[in-house]
Z-matrix of the N, CA and C atoms (Angstrom, degrees):
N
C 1 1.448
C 2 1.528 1 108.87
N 3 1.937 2 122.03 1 146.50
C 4 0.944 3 98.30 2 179.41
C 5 1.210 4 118.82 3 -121.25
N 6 1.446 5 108.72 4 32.06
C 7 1.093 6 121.90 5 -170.37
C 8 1.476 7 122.36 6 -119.81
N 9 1.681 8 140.19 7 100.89
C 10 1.314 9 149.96 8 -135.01
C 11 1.720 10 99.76 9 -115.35
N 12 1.675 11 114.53 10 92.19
C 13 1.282 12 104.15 11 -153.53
C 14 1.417 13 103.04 12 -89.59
N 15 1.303 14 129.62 13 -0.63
C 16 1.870 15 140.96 14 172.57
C 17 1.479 16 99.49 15 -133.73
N 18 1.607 17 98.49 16 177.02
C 19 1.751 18 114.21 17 175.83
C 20 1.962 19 98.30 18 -114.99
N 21 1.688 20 104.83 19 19.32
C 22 1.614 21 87.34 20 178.21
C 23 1.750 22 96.25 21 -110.56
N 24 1.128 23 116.88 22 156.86
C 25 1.639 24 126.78 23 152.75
C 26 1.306 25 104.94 24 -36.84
N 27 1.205 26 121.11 25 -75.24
C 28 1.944 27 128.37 26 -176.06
C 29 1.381 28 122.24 27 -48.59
N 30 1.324 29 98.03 28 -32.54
C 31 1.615 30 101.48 29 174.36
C 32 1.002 31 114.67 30 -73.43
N 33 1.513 32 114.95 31 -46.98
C 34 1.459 33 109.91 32 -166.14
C 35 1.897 34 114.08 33 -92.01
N 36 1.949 35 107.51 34 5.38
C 37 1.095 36 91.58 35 152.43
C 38 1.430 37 125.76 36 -99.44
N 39 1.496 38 111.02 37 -13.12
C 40 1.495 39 115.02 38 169.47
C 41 1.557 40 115.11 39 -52.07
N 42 1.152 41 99.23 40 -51.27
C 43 1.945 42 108.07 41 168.43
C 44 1.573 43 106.79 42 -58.26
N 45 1.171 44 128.07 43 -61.43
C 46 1.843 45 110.67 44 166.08
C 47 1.382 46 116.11 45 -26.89
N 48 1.742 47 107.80 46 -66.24
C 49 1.750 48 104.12 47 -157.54
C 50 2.070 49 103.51 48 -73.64
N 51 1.152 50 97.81 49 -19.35
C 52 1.657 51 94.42 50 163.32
C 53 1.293 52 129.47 51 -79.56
N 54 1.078 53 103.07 52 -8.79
C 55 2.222 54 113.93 53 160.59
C 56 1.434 55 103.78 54 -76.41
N 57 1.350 56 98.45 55 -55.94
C 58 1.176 57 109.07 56 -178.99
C 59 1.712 58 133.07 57 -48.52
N 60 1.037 59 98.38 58 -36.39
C 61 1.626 60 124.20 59 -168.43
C 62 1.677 61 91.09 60 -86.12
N 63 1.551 62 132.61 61 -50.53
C 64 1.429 63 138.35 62 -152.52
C 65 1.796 64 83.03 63 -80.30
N 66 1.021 65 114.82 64 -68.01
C 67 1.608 66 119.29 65 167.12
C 68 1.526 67 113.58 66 1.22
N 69 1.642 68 101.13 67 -90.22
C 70 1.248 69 134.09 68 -166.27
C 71 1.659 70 105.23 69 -60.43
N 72 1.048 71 111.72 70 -28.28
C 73 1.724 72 107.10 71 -174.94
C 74 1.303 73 93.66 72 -105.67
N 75 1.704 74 144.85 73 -12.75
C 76 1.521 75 127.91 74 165.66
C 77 1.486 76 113.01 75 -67.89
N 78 1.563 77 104.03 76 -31.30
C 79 1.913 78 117.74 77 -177.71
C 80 1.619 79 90.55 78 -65.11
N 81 1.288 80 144.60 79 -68.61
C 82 1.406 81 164.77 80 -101.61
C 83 1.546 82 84.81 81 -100.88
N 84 1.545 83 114.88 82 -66.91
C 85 1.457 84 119.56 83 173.17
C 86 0.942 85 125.23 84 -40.95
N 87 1.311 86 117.24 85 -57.84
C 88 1.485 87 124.89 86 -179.07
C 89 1.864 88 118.95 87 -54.73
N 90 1.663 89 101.81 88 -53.30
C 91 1.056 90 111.92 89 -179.62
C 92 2.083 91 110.75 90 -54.42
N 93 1.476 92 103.02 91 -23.78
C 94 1.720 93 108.01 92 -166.82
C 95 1.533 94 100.06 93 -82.47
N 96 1.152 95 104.90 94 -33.85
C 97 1.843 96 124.53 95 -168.98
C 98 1.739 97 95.18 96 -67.25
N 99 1.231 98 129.77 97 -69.44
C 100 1.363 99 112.55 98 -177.95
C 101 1.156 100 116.70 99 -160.98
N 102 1.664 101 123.23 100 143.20
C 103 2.021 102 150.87 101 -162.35
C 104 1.261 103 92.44 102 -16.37
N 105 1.114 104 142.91 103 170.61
C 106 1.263 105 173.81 104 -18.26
C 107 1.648 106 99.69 105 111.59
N 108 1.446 107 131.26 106 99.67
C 109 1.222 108 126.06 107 -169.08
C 110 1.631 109 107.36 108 -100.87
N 111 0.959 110 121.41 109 -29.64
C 112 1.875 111 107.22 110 163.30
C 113 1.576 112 115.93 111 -99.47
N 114 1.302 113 123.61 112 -172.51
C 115 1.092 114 143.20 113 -159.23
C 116 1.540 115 93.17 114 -126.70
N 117 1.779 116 89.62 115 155.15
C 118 2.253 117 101.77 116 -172.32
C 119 1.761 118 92.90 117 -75.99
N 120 1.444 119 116.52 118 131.30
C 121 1.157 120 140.58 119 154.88
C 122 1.260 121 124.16 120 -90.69
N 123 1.559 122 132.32 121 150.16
C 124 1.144 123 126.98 122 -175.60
C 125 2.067 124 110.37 123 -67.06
N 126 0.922 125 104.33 124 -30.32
C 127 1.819 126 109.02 125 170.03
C 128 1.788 127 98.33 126 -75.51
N 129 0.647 128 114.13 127 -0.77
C 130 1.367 129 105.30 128 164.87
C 131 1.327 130 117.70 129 62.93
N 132 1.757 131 120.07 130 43.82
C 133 1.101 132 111.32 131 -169.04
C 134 1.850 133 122.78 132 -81.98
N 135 1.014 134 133.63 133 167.93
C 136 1.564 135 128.05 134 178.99
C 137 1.208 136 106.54 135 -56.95
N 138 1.687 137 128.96 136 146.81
C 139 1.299 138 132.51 137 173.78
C 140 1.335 139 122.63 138 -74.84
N 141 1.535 140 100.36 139 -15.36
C 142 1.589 141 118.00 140 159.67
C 143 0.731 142 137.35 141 -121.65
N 144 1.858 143 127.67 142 165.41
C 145 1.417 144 114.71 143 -169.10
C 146 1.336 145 83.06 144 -129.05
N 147 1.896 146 83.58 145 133.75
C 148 1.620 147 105.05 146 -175.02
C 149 1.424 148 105.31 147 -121.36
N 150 1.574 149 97.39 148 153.06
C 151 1.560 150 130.23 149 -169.60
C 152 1.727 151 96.04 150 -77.13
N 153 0.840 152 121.79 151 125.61
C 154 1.930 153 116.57 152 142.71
C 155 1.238 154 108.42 153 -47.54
N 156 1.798 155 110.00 154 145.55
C 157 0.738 156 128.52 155 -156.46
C 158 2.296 157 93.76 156 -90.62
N 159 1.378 158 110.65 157 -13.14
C 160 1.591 159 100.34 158 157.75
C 161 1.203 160 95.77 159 -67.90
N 162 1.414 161 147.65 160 -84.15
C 163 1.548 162 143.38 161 -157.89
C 164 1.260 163 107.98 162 -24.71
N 165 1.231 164 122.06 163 -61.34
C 166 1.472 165 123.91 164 -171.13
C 167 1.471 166 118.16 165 -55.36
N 168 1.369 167 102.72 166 -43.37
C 169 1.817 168 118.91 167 -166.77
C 170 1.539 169 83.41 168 -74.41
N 171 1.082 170 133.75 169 -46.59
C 172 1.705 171 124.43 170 -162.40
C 173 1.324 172 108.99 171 -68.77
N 174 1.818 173 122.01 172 -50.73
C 175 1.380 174 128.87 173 173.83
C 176 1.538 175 101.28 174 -57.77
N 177 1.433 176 128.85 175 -66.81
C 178 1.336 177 115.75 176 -144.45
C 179 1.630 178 108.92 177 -90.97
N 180 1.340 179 91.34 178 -46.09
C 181 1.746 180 102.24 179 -170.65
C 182 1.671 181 119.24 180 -72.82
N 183 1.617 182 109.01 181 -29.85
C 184 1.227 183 99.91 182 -155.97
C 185 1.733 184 117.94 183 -111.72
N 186 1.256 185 99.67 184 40.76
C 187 1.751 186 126.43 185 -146.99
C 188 1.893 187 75.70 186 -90.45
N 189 1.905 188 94.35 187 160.52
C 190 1.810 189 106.74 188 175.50
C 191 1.159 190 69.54 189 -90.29
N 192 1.173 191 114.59 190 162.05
C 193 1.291 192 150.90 191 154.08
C 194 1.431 193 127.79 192 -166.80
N 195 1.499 194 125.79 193 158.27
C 196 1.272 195 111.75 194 -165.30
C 197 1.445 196 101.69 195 -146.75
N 198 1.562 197 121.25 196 131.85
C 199 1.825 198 138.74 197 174.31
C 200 1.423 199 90.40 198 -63.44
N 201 1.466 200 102.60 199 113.75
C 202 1.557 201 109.93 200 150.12
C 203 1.542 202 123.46 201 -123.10
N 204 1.403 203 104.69 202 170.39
C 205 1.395 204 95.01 203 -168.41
C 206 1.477 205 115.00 204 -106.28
N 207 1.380 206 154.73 205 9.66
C 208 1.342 207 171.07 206 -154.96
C 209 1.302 208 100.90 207 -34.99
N 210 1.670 209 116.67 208 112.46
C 211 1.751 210 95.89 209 159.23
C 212 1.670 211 114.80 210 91.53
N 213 1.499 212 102.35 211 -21.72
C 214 1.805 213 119.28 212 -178.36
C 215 1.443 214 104.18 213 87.41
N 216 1.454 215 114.12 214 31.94
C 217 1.837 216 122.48 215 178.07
C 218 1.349 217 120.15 216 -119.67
N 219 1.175 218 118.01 217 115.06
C 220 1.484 219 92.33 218 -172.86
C 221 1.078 220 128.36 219 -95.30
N 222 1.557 221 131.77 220 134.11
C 223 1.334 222 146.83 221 -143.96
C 224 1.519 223 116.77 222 -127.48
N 225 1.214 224 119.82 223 120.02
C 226 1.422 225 134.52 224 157.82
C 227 1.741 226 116.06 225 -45.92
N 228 1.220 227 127.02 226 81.05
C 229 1.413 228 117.69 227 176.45
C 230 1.617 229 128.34 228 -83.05
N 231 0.875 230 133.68 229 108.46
C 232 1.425 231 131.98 230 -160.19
C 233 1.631 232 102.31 231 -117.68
N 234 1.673 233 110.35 232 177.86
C 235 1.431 234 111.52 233 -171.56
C 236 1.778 235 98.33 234 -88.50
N 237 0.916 236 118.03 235 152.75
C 238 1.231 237 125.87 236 -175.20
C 239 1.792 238 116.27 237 -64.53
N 240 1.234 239 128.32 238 62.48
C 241 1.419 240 134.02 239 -170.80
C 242 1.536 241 120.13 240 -131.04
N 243 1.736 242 86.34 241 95.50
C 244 1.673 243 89.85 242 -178.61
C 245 1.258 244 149.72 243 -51.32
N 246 1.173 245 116.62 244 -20.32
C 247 1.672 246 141.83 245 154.69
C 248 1.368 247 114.02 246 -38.18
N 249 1.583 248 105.03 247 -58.61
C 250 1.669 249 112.85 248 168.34
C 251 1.010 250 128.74 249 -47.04
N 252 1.473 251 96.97 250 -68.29
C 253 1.638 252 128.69 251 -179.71
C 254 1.401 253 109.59 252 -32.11
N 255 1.479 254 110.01 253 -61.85
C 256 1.740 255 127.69 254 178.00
C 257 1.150 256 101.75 255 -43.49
N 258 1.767 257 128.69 256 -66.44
C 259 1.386 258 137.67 257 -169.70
C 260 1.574 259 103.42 258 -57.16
N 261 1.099 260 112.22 259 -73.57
C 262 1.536 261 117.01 260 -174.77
C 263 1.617 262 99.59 261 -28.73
N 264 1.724 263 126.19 262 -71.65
C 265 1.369 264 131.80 263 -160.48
C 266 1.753 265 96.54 264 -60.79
N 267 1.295 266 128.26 265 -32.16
C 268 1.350 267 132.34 266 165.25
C 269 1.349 268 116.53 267 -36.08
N 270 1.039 269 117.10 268 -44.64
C 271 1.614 270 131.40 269 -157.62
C 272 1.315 271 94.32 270 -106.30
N 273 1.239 272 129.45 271 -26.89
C 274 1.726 273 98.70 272 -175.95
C 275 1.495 274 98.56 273 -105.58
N 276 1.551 275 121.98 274 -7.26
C 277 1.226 276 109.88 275 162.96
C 278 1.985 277 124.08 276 -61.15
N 279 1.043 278 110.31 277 -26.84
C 280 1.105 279 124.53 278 155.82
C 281 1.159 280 122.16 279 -70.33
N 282 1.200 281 148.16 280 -32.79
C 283 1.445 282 155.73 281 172.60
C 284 1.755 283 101.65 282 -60.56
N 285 1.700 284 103.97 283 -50.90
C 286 1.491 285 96.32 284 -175.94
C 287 1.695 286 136.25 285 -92.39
């Protein structure tokens, strides 16, 4: 990495195992979210094809959206885009 985000040892391994950790649970997700789309090759490639973890944060995390209150409930309001919508309800169907 070339990027040294403190001047302590601890910091800058706490910042490793938190790449590390955001890493390992974007692979983990992905892999829980859906089958295994190729077959084992002798190069040994992954059975899945995975998103970067910017792709993901841009699709899922980094949407306008706005807390409303309807009814005295509070509600996630988003732009009306079914692609998302599907993915988003994808992912927390798995969550629950």
């Amino acid at each position: 990495m070339d990027y040294v985000p403190v001047r302590t040892l601890v910091g800058n391994q706490l910042y490793i195992l938190a790449a590390i950790l955001a890493h390992n649970l974007t692979r983990e997700l992905q892999m829980a979210a859906a089958p295994p789309q190729r077959l084992t090759t002798e190069k040994r490639t992954p059975l899945w094809i995975f998103h970067g973890l910017t792709t993901i944060r841009r699709t899922l995390l980094q949407r306008a959206g706005r807390l409303t209150h309807p009814r005295g409930q509070l509600t996630l309001t988003m732009s009306a885009n079914p692609a998302v919508r599907d993915q988003l309800l994808h992912y927390l169907r798995l969550a629950a």
